[in-house]
N, C-alpha and C positions, 0 to 999 in steps of 0.2 A: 652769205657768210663773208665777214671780213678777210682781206689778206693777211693780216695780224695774226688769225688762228689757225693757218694753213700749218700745221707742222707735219704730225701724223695723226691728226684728230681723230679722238677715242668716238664723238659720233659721226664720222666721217665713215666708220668702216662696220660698228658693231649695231648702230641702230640705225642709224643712217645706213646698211647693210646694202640696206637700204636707199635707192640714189631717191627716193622720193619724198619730198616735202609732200606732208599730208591733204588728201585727195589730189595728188596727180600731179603737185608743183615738185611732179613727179617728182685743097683739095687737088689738087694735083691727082690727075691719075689719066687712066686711060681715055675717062669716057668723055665724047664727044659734047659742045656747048650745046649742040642741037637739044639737047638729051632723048636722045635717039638709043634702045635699049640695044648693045650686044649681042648679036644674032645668036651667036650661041658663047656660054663661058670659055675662057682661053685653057686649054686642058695641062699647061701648067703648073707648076706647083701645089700639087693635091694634099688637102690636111691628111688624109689616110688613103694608103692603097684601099682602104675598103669605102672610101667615099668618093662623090665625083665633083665634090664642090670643092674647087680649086681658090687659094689667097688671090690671084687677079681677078675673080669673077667677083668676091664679094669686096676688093679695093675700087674697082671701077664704078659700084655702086654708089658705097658711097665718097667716092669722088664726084660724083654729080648733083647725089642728093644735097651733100654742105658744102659745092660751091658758091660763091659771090653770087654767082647768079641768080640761085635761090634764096635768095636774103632770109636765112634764117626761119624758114616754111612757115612763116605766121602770117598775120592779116595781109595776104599781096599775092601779089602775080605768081610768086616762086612757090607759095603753098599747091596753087594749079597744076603748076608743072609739075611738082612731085604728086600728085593725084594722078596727072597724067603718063608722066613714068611707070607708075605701076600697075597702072591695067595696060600701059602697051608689054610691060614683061610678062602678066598674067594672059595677055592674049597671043604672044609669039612663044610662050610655054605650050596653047595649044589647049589653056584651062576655059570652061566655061563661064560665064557671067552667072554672077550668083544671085544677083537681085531682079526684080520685076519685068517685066518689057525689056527682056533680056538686054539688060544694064549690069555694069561692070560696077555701077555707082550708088550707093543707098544715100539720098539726102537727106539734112538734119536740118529740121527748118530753126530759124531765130524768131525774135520777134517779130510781132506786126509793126509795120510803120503806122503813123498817126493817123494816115489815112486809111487802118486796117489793110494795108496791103500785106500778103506773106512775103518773108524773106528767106534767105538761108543761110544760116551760121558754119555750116559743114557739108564734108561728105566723106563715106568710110566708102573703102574699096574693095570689093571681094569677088573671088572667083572659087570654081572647088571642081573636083575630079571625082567622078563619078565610082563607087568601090566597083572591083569587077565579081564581086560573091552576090550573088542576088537576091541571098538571105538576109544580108546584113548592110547592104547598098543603103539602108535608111539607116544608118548610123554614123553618124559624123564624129571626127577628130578635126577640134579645130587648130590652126596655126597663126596668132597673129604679132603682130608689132606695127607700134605707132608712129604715124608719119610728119604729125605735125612738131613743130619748136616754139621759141619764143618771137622768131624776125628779128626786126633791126630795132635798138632804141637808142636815142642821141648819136645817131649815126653808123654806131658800130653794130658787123653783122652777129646774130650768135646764131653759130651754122648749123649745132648740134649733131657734130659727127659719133660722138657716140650718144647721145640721147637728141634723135633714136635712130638714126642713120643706120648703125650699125646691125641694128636689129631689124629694121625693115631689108639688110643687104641678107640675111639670114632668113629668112621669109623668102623673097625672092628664088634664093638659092635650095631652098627645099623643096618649092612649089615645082621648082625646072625638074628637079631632081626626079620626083616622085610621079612629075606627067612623061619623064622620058622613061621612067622605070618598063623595060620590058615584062614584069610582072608585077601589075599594078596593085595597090593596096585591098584588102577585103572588102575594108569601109571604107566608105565616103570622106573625104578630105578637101576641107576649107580653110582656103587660106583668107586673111583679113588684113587689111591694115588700116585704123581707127586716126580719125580725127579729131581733133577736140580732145587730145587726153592731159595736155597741159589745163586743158578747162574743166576742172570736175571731173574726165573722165567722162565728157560727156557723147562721146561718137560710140564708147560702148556700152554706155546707159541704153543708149539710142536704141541701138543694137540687140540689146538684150529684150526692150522693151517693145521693140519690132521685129522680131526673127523671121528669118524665109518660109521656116518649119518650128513646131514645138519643140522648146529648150529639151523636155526629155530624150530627144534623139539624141544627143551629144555625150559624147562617151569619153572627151577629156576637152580640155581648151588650155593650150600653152601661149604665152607671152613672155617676150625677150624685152630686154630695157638696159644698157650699158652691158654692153659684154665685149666692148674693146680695150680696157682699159684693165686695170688692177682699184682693190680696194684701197683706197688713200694712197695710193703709189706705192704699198708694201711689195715685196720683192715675192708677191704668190702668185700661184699657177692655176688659180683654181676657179672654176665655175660655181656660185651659190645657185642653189636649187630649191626652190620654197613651194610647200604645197602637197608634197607626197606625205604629209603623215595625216592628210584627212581623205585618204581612199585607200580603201586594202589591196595591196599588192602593189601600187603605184611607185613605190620607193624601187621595189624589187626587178620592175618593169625597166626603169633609167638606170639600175645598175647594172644591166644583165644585155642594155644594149649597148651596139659597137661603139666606138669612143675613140679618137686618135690616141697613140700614147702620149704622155707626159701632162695630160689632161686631167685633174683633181676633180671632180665633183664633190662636192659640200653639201649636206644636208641641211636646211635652217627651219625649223619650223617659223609659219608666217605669223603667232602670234608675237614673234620677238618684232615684225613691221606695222603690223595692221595694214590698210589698205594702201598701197601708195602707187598701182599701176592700174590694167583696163585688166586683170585676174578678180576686180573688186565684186564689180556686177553677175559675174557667174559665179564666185564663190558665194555672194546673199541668195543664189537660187539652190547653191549646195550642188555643184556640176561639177567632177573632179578637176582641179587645174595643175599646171605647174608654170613657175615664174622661174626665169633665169637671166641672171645679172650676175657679171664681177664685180660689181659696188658702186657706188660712187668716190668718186676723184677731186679733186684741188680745182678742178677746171669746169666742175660741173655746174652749168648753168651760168658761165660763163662764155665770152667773146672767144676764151684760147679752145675749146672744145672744138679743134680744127681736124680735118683727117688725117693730116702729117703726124699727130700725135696718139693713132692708136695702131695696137699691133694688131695686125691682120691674118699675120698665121692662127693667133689666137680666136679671131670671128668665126675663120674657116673651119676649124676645130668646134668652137660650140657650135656653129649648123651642123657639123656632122652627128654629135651629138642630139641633137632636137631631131634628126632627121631619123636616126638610129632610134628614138624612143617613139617618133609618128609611126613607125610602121610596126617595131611593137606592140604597142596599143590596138592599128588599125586591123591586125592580122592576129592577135588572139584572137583563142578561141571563148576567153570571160573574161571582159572588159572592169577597171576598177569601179570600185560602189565606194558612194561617200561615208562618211562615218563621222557621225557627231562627236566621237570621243575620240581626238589625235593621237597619234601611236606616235607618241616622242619616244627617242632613246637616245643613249651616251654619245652618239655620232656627232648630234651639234654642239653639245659639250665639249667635245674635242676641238671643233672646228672654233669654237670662241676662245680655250686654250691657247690655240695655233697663233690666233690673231692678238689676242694680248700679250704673247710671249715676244712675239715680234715688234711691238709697238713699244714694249718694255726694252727688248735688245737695242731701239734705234734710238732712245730716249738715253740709254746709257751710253750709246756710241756717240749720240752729240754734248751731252753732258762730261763726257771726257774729254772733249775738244774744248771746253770752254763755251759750248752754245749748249740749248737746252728745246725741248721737244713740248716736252708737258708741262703744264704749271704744275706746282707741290699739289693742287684739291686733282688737278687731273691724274698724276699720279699714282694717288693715295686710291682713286674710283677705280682703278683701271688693275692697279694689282689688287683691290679687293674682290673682285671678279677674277682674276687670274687665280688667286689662292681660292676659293670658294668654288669656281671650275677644276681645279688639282682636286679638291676635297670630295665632287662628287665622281670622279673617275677614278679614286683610290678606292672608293665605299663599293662602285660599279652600279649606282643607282642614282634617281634624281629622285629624292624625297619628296612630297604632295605640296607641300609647304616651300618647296624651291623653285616651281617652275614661277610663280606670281614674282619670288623676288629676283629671278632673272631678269621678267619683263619690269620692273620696278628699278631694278638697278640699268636695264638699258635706256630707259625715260631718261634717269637719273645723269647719265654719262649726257648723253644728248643735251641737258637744260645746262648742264655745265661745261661744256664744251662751246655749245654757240651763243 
């Protein structure tokens, strides 16, 4: 995206909700160069008295993961290292090795060389915690977020502090959480972190298409993807949440678990995205998921996507969040079932309300300065959506014929905005 259309871009936040170009084109701190993982998180500044994952435990992640050092976790040495960061926290967490010949590592072979020799293009990382119910010990919740970025190109690094830093420091921090838990979960709990998801999405193709156990075992899979950040820089608080309205009771599940205050959860149903993180592959097998991201930003997929530039209280907060819905899930007693027919309601009508009303307020606020936000086509898309959102929340219904020209009109805003 050019810097020319950076203002508060209509598809920056509404379909672009989205931080992911389609299939998957999706630091300063404590932690040491070694990257040597924190014996244990600093018990400071906790997002909730009712959580134990504390702002330094998930800054010092990634502080390490998008420093210099790691040159922006693509084809190089610093991909490695962040491979190897994460099985040394899933193994001083005290989690099991999740894959074969008790390896922390599942490789993803590449092509053959000329001389049909095999290669390797990746490796995804996983570990998981055994449930303590003996019933239900073969039922997994999984947890993942993606490790890899883009690297360096024509010199400069793009570090990728919130895609995906921020969400692997949120993994991390639940996986500790849930192995220190004095009362361990029912089910079985696997945490992941996928490589190759700027590529197709291919470390959880991979993944899907070589599991340790049959995909039926799995009784949700969550992945994170920007959750350091605000949508376009709007002045929200809120966590999107995509994916509860294809399993019954799922929505009900993340409502109902603990949450810091001042924390928003947003509803969106995912046919306003289509596929655009590692939720794509267990959603074609129809496995209940949820995705959570605060949107995509100005910076995304850019060089400035540095760690200085997201809030941290806020990371802290959504792992609390994810962590509050894993045990949820893994400690009911009926687990969500998919459902071919989405249980959309008024919720994410509101929540696109919320977002055009604000996009419109800043558009007027620069507009009366003498500078301007939106072009006239963006504006005229953006309140046509705004009034057409008012119209179905006055009515208190989304009529059959409205849901297609929501996804229709978020294309819409998209092809004319970038």
């Amino acid at each position: 995206m050019r810097s020319s259309q950076r203002g508060i871009w209509i598809g920056l936040f509404l379909f672009g909700l989205m931080p992911f170009p389609l299939f998957g084109q999706s630091k300063s701190g404590g932690q040491s160069k070694s990257g040597k993982v924190p014996s244990r998180a600093p018990a400071t500044q906790p997002a909730s008295v009712d959580c134990p994952i504390s702002v330094n435990a998930v800054r010092e992640h990634v502080a390490y993961l998008a420093s210099p050092e790691l040159e922006g976790r693509g084809e190089s040495r610093g991909k490695k290292l962040a491979a190897d960061y994460i099985r040394q926290s899933f193994k001083q967490s005290g989690l099991k090795p999740l894959f074969a010949d008790s390896s922390y590592f599942q490789e993803i072979p590449g092509l053959p060389t000329t001389e049909g020799q095999p290669t390797q293009s990746g490796r995804n990382v996983g570990a998981w915690l055994p449930g303590s119910d003996p019933a239900l010990s073969d039922e997994f919740v999984i947890v993942s977020a993606h490790y890899d970025h883009l690297g360096m190109h024509d010199g400069r690094i793009y570090a990728g502090a919130d895609d995906n830093a921020s969400g692997v420091a949120m993994l991390l921090e639940v996986a500790k959480a849930l192995a220190a838990a004095r009362v361990k979960p029912r089910r079985s709990m696997v945490f992941i972190s996928f490589d190759l998801e700027e590529e197709m999405l291919w470390g959880s193709r991979w993944f899907v298409a070589h599991p340790p156990w049959p995909l039926k075992q799995v009784k949700l899979f969550i992945t994170a993807d920007l959750i350091g950040r605000s949508l376009g820089d709007l002045p929200l608080k809120s966590i999107f949440v995509m994916g509860s309205e294809n399993a019954t009771g799922l929505k009900q599940m993340v409502n109902a678990a603990v949450r810091p205050d001042g924390l928003d959860v947003a509803h969106l149903g995912i046919d306003l995205v289509g596929t655009r993180s590692d939720y794509g592959p267990f959603r074609t097998e129809k496995i209940p998921f949820l995705f959570f991201s605060s949107g995509q930003h100005p910076d995304y997929h850019t060089p400035r996507d540095t760690p200085d530039r997201l809030n941290y209280p806020q990371v802290a907060q959504v792992s609390c969040l994810v962590l509050g819905t894993c045990r949820a899930v893994a400690d009911a007693e009926t687990t969500p079932h998919w459902t071919d027919v989405p249980l959309h309601d008024l919720d994410e009508v509101r929540v696109l309300k919320r977002i055009t009303g604000l996009v419109l307020q800043a558009d007027d606020e620069a507009r009366a300065a003498g500078k301007r936000r939106l072009s006239d086509l963006q504006r005229f898309l953006v309140s046509n959506v705004d009034v057409k959102a008012s119209q179905m929340i006055q009515r208190g219904k989304v009529n059959e014929d409205e849901r297609p020209w929501l996804i229709r009109a978020s294309q819409m805003l998209l092809l004319a905005v970038f």
